[in-house]
Steps between C-alpha positions, in 0.01 A plus 500: 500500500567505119154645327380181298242534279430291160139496290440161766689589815542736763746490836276635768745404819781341559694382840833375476529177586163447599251589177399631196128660456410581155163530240495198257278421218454282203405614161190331549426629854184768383632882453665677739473251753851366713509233766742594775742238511760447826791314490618413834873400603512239808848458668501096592829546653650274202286581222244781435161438317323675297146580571269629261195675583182664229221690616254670245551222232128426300345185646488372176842558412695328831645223280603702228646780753716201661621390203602829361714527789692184559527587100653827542651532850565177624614256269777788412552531883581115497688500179738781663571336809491127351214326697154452380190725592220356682165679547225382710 
């Protein structure tokens, strides 16, 4: 696994294939602090989704946490692959 690490980001794990484990944060999360963030790869025999899965996020930031990454992971996901991103 390539050794990612930027000021907001850190790879922790990765399965190829199958997932991606890494420490997320926004700038406004409080110091220090990262939300482990999994994104999941599901084989539907013709199409794979995308799950995405955040533990450790602030109650008080859930919203702001989802938005931040549809903002910066998904919607360039979709834009790449030319279908639209949806998050529930």
């Amino acid at each position: 696994m390539a050794d990612i690490k930027r000021k907001n980001e850190r790879a922790e794990e990765m399965k190829p294939n199958e997932e991606i484990v890494m420490s997320w944060r926004l700038k406004a999360y409080p110091a220090n602090h990262f939300a482990k963030i999994k994104f999941i790869l599901k084989d539907e025999s013709d199409s794979t989704s995308l799950l995405v899965e955040a533990e450790g996020v602030p109650s008080h930031m859930a919203e702001e946490t989802k938005n931040g990454l549809t903002r910066y992971y998904l919607a360039s996901i979709a834009r790449t692959f030319g279908f639209s991103a949806r998050m529930s």
